[in-house]
BAFI-3210 file (N, C-alpha, C; in Angstrom, 3 decimals, decimal comma, padded with zeros to 6 digits):
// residues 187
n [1|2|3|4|5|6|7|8|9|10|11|12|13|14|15|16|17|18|19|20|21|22|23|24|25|26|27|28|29|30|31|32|33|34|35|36|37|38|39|40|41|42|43|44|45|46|47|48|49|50|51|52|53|54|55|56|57|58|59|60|61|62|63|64|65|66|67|68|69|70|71|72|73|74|75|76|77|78|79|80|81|82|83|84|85|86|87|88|89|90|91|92|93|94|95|96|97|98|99|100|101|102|103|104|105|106|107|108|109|110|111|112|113|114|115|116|117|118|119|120|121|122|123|124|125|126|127|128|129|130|131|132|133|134|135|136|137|138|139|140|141|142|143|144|145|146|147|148|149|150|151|152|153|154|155|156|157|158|159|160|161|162|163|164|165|166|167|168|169|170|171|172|173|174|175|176|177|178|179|180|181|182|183|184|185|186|187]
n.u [-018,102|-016,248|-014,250|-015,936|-015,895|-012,876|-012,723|-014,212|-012,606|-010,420|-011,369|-012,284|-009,379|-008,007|-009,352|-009,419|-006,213|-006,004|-007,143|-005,322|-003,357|-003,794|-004,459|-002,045|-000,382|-001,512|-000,598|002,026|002,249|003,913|002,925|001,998|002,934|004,362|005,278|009,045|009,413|011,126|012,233|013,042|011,942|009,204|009,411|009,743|007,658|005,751|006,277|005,949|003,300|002,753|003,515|001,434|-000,955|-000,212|-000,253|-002,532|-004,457|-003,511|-004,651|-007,202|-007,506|-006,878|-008,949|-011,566|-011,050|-010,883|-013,888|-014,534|-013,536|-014,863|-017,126|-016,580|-016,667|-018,838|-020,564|-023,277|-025,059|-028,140|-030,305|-032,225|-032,311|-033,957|-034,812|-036,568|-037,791|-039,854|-040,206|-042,449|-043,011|-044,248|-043,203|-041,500|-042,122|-039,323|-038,057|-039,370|-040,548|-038,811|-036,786|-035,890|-032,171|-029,712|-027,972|-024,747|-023,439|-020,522|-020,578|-021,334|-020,218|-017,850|-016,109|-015,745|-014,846|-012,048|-010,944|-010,664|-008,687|-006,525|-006,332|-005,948|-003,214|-001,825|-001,597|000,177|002,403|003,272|003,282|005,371|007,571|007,874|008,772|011,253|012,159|012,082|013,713|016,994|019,904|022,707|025,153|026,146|026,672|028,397|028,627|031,007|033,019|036,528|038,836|041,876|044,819|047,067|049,915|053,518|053,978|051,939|051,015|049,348|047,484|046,019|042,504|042,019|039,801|037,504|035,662|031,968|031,557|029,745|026,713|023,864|022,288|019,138|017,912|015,753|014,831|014,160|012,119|013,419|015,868|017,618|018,661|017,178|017,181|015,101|014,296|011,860|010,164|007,373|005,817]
n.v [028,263|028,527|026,765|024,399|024,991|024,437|021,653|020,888|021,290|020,036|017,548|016,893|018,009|015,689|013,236|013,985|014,487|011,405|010,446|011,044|009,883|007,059|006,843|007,199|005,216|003,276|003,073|003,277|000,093|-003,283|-005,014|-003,678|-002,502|000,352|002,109|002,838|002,256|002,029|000,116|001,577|004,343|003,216|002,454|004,642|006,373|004,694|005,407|008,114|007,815|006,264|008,776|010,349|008,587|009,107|011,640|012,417|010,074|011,800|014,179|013,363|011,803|014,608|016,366|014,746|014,513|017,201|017,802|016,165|017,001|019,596|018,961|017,744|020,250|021,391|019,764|019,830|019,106|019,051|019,698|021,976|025,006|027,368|028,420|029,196|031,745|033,760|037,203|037,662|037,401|034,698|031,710|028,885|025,497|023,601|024,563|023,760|024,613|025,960|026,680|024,016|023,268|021,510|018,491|016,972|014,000|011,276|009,467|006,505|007,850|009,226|007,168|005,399|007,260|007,907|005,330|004,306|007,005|006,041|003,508|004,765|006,035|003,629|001,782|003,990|003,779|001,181|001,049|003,289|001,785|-000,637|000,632|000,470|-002,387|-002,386|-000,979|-001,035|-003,099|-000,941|-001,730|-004,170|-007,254|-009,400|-013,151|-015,205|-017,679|-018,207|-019,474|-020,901|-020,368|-022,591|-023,986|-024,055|-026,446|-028,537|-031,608|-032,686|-035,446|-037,328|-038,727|-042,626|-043,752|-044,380|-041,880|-041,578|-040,152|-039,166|-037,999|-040,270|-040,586|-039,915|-041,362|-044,105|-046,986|-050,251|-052,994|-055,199|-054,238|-053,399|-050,473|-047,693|-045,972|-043,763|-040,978|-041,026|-044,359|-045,375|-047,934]
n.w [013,730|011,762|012,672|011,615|009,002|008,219|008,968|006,750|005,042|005,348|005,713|002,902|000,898|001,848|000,628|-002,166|-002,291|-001,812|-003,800|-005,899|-005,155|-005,467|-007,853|-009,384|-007,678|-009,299|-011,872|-010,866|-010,770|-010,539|-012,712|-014,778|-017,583|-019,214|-021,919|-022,092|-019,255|-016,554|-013,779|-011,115|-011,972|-011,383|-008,685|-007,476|-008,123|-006,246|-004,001|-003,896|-004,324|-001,377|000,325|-000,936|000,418|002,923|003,630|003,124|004,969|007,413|007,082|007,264|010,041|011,149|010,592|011,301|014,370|014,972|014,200|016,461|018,472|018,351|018,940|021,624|023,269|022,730|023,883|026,059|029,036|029,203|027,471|026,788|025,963|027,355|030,477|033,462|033,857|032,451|030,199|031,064|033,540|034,285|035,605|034,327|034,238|035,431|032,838|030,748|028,574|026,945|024,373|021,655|021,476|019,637|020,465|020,023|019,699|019,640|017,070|014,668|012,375|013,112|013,894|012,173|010,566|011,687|011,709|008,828|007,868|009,727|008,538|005,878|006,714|007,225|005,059|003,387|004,896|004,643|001,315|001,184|002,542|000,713|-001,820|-001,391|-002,182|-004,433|-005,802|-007,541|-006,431|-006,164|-006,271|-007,656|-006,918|-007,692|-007,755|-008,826|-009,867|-008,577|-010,593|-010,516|-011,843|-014,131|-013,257|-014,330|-013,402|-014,057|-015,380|-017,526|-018,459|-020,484|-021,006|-020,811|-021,505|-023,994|-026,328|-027,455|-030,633|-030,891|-029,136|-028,446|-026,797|-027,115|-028,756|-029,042|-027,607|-028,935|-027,923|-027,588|-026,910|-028,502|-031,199|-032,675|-035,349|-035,419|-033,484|-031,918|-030,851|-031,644|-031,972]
ca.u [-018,451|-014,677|-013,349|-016,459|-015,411|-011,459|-012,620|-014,910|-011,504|-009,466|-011,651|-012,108|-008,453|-007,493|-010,330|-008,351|-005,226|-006,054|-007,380|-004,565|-002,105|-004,690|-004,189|-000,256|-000,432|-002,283|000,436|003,524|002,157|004,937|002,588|001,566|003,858|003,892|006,486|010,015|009,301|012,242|011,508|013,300|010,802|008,185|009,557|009,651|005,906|005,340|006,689|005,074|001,650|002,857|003,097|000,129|-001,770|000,007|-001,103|-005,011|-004,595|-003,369|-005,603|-008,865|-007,337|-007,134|-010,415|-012,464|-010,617|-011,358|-015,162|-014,720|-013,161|-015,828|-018,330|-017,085|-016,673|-020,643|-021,731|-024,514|-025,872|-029,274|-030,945|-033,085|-031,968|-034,418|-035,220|-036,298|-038,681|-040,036|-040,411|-043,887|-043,274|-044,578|-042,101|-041,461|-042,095|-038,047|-037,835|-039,976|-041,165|-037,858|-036,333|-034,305|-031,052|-029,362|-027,181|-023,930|-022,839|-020,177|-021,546|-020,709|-019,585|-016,968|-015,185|-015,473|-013,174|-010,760|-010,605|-010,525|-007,973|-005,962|-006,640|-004,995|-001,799|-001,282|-001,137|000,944|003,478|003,525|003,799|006,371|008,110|007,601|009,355|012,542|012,136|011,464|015,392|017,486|020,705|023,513|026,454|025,728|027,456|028,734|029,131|031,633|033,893|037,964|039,998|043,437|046,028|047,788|051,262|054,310|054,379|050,984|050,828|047,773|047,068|044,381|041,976|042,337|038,960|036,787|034,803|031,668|031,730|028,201|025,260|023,025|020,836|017,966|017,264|014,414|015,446|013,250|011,828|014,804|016,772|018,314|018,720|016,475|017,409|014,304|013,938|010,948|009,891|005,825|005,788]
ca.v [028,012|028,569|025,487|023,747|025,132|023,969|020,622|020,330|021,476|019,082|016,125|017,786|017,938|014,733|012,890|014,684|013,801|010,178|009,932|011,008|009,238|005,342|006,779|006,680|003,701|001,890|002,837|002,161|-001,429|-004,210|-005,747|-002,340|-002,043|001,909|002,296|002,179|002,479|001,273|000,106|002,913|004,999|002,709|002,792|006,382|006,106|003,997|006,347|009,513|007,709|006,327|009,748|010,930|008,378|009,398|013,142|011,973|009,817|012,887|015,188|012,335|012,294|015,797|016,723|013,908|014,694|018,700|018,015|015,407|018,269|020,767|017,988|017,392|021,488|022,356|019,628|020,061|017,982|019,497|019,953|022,934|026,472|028,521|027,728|029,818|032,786|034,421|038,510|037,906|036,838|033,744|030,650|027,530|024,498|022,614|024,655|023,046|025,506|026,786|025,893|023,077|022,678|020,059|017,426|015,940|013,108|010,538|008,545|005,881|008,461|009,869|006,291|005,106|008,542|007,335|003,749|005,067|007,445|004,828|002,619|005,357|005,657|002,592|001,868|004,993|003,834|000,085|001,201|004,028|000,231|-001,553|000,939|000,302|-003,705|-002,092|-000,178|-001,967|-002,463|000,018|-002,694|-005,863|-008,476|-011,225|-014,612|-016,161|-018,550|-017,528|-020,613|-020,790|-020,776|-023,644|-023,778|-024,880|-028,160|-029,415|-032,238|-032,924|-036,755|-038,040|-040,008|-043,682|-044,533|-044,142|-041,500|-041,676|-039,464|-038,233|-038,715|-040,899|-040,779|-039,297|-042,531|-044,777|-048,017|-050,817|-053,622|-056,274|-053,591|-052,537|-049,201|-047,630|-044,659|-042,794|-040,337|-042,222|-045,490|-045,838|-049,297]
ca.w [012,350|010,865|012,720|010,754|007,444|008,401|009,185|006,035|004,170|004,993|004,808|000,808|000,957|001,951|-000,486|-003,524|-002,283|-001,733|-005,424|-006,851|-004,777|-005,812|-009,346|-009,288|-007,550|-010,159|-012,549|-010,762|-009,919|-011,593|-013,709|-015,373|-018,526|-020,199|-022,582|-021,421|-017,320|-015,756|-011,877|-010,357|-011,985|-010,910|-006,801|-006,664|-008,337|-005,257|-002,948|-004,298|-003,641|-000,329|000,685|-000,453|001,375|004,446|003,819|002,957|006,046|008,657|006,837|007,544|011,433|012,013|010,128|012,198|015,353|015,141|014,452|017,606|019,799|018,404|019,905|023,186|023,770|022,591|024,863|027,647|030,296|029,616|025,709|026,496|026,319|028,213|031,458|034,639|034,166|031,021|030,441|031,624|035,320|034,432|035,689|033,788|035,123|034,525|031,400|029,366|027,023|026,335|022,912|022,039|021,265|018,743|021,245|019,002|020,679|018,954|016,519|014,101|011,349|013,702|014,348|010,441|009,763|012,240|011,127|007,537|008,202|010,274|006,791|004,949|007,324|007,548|003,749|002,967|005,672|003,457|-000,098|001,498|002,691|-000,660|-002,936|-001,151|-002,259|-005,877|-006,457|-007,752|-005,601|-006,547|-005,984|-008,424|-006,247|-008,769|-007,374|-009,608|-008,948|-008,994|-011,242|-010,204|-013,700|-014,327|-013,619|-015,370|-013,536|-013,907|-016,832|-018,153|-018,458|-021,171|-020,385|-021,700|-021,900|-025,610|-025,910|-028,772|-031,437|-030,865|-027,968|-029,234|-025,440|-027,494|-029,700|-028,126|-027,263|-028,682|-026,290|-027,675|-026,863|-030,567|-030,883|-033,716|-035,813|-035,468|-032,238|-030,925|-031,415|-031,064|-031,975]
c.u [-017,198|-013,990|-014,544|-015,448|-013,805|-011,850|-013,463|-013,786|-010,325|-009,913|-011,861|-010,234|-007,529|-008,429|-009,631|-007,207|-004,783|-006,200|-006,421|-003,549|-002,826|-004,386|-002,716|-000,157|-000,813|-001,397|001,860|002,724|003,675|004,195|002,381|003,253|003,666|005,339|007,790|010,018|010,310|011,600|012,212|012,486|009,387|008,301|009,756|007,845|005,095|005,485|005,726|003,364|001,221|002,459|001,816|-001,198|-001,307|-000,612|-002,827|-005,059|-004,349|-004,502|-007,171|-008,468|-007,901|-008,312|-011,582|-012,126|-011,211|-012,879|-015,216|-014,564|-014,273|-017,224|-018,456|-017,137|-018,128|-021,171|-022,206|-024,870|-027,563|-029,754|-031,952|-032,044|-032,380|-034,899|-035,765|-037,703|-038,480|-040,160|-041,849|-044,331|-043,696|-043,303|-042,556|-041,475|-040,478|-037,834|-038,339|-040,831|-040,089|-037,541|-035,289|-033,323|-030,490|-027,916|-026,144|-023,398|-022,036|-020,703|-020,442|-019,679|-018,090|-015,738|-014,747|-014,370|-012,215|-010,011|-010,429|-008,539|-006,456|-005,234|-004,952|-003,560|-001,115|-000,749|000,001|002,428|003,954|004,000|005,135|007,944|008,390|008,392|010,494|012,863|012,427|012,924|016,107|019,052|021,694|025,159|025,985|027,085|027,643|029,570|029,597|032,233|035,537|038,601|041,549|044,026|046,601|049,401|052,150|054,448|053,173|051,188|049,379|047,971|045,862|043,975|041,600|040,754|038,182|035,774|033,423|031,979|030,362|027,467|024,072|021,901|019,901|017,116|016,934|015,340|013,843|013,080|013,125|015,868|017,941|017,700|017,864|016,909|016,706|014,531|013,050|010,709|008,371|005,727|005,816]
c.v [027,891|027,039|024,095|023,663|024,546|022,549|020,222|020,336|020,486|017,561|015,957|017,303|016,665|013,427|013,350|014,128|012,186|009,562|010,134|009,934|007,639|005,817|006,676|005,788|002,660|002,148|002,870|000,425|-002,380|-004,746|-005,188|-002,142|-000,409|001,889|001,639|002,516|001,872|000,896|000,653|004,428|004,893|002,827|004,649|007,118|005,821|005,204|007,436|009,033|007,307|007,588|010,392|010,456|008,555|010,491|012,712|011,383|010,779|013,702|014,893|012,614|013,644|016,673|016,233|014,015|016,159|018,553|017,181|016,560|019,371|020,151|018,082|019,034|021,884|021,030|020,251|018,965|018,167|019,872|021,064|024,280|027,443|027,721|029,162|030,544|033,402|036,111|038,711|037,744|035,797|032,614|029,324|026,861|023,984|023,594|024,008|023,281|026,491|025,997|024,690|022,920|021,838|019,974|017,092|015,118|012,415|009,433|007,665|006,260|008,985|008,692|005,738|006,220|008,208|006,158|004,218|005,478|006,608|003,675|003,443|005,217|004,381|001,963|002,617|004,341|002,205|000,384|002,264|002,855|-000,482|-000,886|000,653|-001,114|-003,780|-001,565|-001,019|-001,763|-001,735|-000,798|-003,991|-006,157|-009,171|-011,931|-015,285|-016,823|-018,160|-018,962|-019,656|-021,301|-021,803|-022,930|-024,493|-026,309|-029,239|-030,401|-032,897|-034,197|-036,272|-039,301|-041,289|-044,143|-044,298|-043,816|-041,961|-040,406|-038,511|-038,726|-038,966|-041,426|-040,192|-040,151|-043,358|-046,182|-049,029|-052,125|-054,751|-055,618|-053,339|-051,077|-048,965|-046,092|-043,496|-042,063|-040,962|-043,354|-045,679|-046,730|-050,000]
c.w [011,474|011,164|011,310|009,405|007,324|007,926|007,404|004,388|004,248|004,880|002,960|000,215|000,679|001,375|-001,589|-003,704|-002,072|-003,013|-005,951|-006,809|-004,598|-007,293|-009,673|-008,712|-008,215|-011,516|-012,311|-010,122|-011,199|-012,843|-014,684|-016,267|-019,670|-020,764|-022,291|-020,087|-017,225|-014,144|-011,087|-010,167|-011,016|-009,121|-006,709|-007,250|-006,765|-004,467|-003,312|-003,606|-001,922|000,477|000,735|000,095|002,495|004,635|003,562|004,525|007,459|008,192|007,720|009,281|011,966|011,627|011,413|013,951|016,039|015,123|016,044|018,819|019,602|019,502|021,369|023,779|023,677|023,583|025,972|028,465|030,020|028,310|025,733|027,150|027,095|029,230|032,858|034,016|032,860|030,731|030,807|033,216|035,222|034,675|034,622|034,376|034,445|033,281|030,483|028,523|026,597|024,833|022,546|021,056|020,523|019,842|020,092|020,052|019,469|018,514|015,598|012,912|011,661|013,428|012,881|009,806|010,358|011,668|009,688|007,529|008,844|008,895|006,064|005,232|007,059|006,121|003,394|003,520|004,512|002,195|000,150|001,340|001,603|-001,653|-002,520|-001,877|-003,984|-006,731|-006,481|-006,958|-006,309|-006,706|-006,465|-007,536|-007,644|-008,130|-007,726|-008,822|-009,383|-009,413|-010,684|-011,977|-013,065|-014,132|-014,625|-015,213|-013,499|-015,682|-016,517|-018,774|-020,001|-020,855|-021,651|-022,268|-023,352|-025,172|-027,424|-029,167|-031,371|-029,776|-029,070|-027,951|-026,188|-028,369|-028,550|-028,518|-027,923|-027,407|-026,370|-027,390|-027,971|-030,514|-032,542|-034,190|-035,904|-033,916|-031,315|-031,691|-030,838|-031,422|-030,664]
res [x|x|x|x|x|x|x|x|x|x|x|x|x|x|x|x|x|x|x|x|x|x|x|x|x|x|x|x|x|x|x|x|x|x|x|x|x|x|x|x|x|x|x|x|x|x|x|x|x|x|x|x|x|x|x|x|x|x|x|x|x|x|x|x|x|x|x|x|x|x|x|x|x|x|x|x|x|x|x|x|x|x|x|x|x|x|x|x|x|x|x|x|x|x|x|x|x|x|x|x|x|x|x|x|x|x|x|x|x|x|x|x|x|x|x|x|x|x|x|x|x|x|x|x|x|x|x|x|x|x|x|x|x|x|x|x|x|x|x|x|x|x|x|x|x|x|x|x|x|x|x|x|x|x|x|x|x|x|x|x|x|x|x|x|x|x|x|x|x|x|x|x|x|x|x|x|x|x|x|x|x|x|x|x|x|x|x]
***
């Protein structure tokens, strides 16, 4: 009866700790703006809930696992308890007026906590993954480019050709090709 009450404590357990750790997840997400969050905040948000779907997910395991082991230890081969001879000298035929027994065999509820459970892990171990993607790196690279100085013996040429005085690519061309002073020309 105690391993019951264990097992009915940590599926409790790990139900609690799953809600909290979907409610911190739904406010570190990126799109989720609160005040001034920075996204260092926000990846160690991530993380925190990572974790606590890893703990909801071991908890769901070893909950659904312990009622599984309580299972296969109370089975029987045989669903009736009394069998043989009664305090009256009278025999039973097979035992079949003894009392019966409740059978647990694995059922569909058993494999849904696994897969569940499984669920959870497997998430926890992702968003655990994802906050790393989320910090920003610690070493800004900058990709400039390095100019070399001029020395003393470079001379600097001008160039002969005429430049205009203004760009005038933004005036519409009409169809005789004359340039028109307005910006567009809908005509």
């Amino acid at each position: 009866m105690a391993l019951l009450q264990a097992v009915r404590a940590l599926m409790i357990v790990g139900i609690v700790i799953g809600s909290i750790g979907c409610l911190i997840a739904i406010f570190a997400l990126k799109c989720l703006k609160m005040g001034n969050m920075e996204d260092n905040i926000k990846a160690t948000m991530t993380l925190a809930s990572g974790i606590m779907f890893l703990l909801a997910g071991v908890c769901g395991i070893a909950g659904v696992s312990a009622f599984a082991n309580l299972i296969v230890q109370s089975f029987r081969f045989t669903s009736y308890s009394d069998g043989g001879f009664n305090m009256y000298g009278g025999g039973n035929i097979g035992g079949l007026t003894g009392g019966l027994t409740p059978r647990y065999t694995f059922g569909p509820a058993l494999f849904v906590g696994w897969i569940g459970a499984a669920i959870l892990v497997v998430g926890g171990v992702m968003m655990c993954l994802a906050c790393r993607g989320m910090v920003p790196d610690k070493q800004q690279r900058y990709d400039g480019t390095a100019y070399k100085a001029a020395s003393h013996h470079t001379i600097y040429k001008s160039d002969p050709r005429p430049r205009q005085n203004f760009n005038d690519s933004y005036k519409a061309h009409s169809v005789e090709g004359r340039q028109s002073n307005q910006r567009f020309d809908y005509v």
